[in-house]
C-alpha positions in Angstrom: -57.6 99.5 156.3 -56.8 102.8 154.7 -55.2 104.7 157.7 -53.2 101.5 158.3 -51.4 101.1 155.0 -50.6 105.2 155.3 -49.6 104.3 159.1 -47.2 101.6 157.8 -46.5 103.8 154.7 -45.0 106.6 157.2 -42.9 104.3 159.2 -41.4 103.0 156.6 -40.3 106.1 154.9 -39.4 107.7 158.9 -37.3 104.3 158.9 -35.6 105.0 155.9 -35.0 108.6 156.3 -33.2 107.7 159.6 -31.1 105.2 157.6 -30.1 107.9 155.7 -29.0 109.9 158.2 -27.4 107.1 160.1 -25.2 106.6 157.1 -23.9 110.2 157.8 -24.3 110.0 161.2 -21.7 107.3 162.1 -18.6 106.6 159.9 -16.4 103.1 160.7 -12.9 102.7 159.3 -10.1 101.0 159.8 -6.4 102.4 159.4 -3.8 99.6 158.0 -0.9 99.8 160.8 2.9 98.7 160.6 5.1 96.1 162.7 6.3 99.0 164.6 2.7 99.4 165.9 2.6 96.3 167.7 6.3 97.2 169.7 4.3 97.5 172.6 2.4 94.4 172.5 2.2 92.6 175.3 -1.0 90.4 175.6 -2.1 88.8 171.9 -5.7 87.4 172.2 -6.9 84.7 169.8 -9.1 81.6 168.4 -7.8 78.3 167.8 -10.0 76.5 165.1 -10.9 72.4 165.9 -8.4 70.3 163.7 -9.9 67.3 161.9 -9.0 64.2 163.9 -6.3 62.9 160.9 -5.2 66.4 160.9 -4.5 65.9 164.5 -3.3 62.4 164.5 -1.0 62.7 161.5 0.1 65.9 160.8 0.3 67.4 164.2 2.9 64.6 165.4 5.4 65.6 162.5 5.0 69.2 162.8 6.5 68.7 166.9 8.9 67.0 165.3 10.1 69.0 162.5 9.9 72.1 165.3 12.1 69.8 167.6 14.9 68.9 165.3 15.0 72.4 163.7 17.8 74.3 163.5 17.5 78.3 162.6 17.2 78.2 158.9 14.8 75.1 159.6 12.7 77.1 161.9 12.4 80.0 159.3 11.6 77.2 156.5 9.0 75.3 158.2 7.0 78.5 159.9 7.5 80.8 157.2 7.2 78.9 153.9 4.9 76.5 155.9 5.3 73.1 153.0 6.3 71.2 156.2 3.1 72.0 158.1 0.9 70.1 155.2 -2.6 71.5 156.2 -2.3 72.1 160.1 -4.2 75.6 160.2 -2.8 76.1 163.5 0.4 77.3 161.8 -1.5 80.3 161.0 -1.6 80.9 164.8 2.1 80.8 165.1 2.7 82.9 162.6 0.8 86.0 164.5 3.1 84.5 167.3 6.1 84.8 165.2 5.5 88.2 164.1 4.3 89.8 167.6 7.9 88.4 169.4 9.4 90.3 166.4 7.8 93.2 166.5 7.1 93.6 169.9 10.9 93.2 171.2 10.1 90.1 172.7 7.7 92.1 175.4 4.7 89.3 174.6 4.1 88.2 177.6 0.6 86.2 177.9 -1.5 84.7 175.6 -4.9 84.2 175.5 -6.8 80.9 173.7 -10.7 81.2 173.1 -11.8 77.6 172.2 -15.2 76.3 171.2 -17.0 73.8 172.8 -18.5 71.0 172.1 -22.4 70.9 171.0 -25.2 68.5 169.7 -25.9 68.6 166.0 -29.5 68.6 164.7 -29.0 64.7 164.6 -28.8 64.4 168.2 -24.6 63.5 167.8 -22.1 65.7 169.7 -19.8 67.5 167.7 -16.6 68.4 169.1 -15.4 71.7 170.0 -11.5 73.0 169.8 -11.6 73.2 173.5 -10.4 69.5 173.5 -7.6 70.1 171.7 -6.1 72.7 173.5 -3.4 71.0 175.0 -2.3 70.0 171.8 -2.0 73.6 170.3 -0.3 74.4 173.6 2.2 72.1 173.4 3.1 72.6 170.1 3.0 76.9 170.8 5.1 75.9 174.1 7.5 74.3 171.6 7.7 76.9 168.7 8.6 79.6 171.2 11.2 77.2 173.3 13.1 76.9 170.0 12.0 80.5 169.0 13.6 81.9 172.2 16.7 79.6 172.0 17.0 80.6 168.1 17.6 84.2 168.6 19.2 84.2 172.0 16.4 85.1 174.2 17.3 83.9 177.6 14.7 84.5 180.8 11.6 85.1 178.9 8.4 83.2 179.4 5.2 83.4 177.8 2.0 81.9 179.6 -1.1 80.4 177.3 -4.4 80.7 178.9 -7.2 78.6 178.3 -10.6 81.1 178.1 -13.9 79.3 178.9 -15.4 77.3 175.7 -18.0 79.1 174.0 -20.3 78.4 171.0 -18.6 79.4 168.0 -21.9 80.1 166.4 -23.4 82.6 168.4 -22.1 86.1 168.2 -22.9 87.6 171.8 -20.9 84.7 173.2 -17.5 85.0 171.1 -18.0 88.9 171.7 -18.3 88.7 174.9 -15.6 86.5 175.9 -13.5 88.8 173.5 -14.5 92.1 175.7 -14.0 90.8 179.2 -10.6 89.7 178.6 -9.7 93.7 177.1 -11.6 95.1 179.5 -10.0 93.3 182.9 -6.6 93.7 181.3 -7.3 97.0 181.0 -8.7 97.5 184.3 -6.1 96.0 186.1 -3.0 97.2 184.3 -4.5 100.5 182.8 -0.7 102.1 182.1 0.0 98.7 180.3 -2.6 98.3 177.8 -5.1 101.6 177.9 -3.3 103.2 176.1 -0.7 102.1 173.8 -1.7 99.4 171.8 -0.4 97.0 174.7 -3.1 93.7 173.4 -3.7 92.4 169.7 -6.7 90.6 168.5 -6.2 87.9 166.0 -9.2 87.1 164.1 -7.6 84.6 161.0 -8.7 81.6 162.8 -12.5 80.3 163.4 -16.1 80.7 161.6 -16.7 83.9 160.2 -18.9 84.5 163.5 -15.9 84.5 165.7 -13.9 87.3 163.3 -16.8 89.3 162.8 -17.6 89.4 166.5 -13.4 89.6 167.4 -12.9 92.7 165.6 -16.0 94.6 167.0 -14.5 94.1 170.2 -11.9 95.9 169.2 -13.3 99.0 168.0 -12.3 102.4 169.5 -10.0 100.7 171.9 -6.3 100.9 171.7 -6.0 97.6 170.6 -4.6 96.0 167.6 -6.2 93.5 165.2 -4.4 91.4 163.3 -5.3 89.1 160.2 -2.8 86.4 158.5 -2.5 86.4 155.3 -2.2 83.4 153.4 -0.4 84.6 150.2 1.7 88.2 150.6 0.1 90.9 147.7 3.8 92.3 147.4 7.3 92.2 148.4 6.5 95.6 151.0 4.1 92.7 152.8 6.3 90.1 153.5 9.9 89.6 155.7 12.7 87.6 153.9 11.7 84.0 153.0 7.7 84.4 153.4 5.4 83.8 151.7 2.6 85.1 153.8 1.5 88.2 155.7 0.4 90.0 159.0 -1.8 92.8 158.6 -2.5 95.2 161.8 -5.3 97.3 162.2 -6.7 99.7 164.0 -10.7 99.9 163.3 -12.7 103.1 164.5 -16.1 104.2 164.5 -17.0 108.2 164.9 -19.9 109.8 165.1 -20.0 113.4 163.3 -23.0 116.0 163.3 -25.7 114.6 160.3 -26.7 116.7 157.8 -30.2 117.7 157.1 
């Protein structure tokens, strides 16, 4: 009994001394970027949270419809001041949308929707999963950059929405994974593209807490950009004319230095 409460005794204390020098050992941070980062941008990567079902019904409907009557300053109103949009969260995905087309010189080329499926609650009923509703959100995306393009006399440019496979929003190694393969293949493939100069952008305003947490740690030490949206802009430096919101870019690190003794 005595040798195994010193035996546990030891490991705890080795345990905590490697904590220790862990905590000097490995340093994260993450440097707060400009618009003029993202000028490069060509791929934005992001999650599309499930709308309640009178959210959907309701709101949805007028939102196409304030987005297909608009005229320029309407456009600006409705996206940018967002009163028209009631509480469709999805609004938050077309403002990264909105900024990236800006910013990026209207290179944004494809983007990428990771969706959650559907699963059984403890109850036995199926909950739905966001997947279901992605032909709404692209329809209403397809929409916002149709007058987006026309607004500011874009002519010949297209922008393709993906559908990723549905995962479980609740389960980190899922979202992360789905998050890595879709860097790492555009990587792989178009290397001069997006290896190197900041050529995708991570969103991570939309879903659980799971799928943010798991988004941005697939974007560590990669040259790739994570945004968040900001609900309410800290200062007039964080917001364009007429918003009241913000897009902060990132770009999160983790080095490993020499530990001290």
């Amino acid at each position: 009994m005595g040798f195994s409460v010193f035996l546990g005794g030891v490991c705890y204390l080795g345990a905590w001394r490697i904590f220790n020098v862990a905590q000097d050992f490995v340093s994260a941070s993450a440097v707060r970027l400009t618009g003029s980062n993202a000028r490069n941008c060509r791929v934005l990567i992001m999650p599309l949270s499930l709308l309640p079902a009178r959210v959907l019904d309701h709101e949805l409907s007028t939102a196409m419809q304030q987005l297909t009557e608009a005229e320029e300053d309407d456009l600006t109103h409705i996206l940018r001041n967002g009163d028209k949009f009631g509480t469709l969260s999805w609004q938050q995905n077309l403002r990264c949308v909105d900024r990236l087309l800006r910013d990026s010189d209207h290179k944004l080329s494809t983007i990428f929707i990771v969706t959650s499926k559907d699963k059984k609650a403890a109850d036995g009923t199926l909950q739905p999963g966001s997947d279901r509703q992605f032909d709404d959100f692209k329809s209403l995306c397809d929409l916002f950059i149709k007058n987006w393009m026309r607004l500011n006399g874009v002519e010949d440019a297209t922008i393709e929405i993906k559908r990723m496979p549905p995962v479980d929003f609740e389960e980190f190694d899922q979202v992360y994974e789905v998050f890595v393969e879709t860097i790492e293949n555009l990587c792989s493939d178009h290397p001069d593209n997006f290896e190197k100069n900041n050529g995708i952008c991570v969103d991570i305003t939309s879903g659980l807490k799971t799928v943010s947490a798991a988004a941005a740690i697939a974007t560590l030490n990669r040259k790739v950009l994570m945004s968040y949206v900001r609900g309410e802009a800290q200062s007039l430096l964080e917001r364009s004319e007429n918003e009241n919101y913000s897009v902060l870019f990132y770009d999160a690190q983790v080095s490993v230095g020499v530990p001290s003794f």
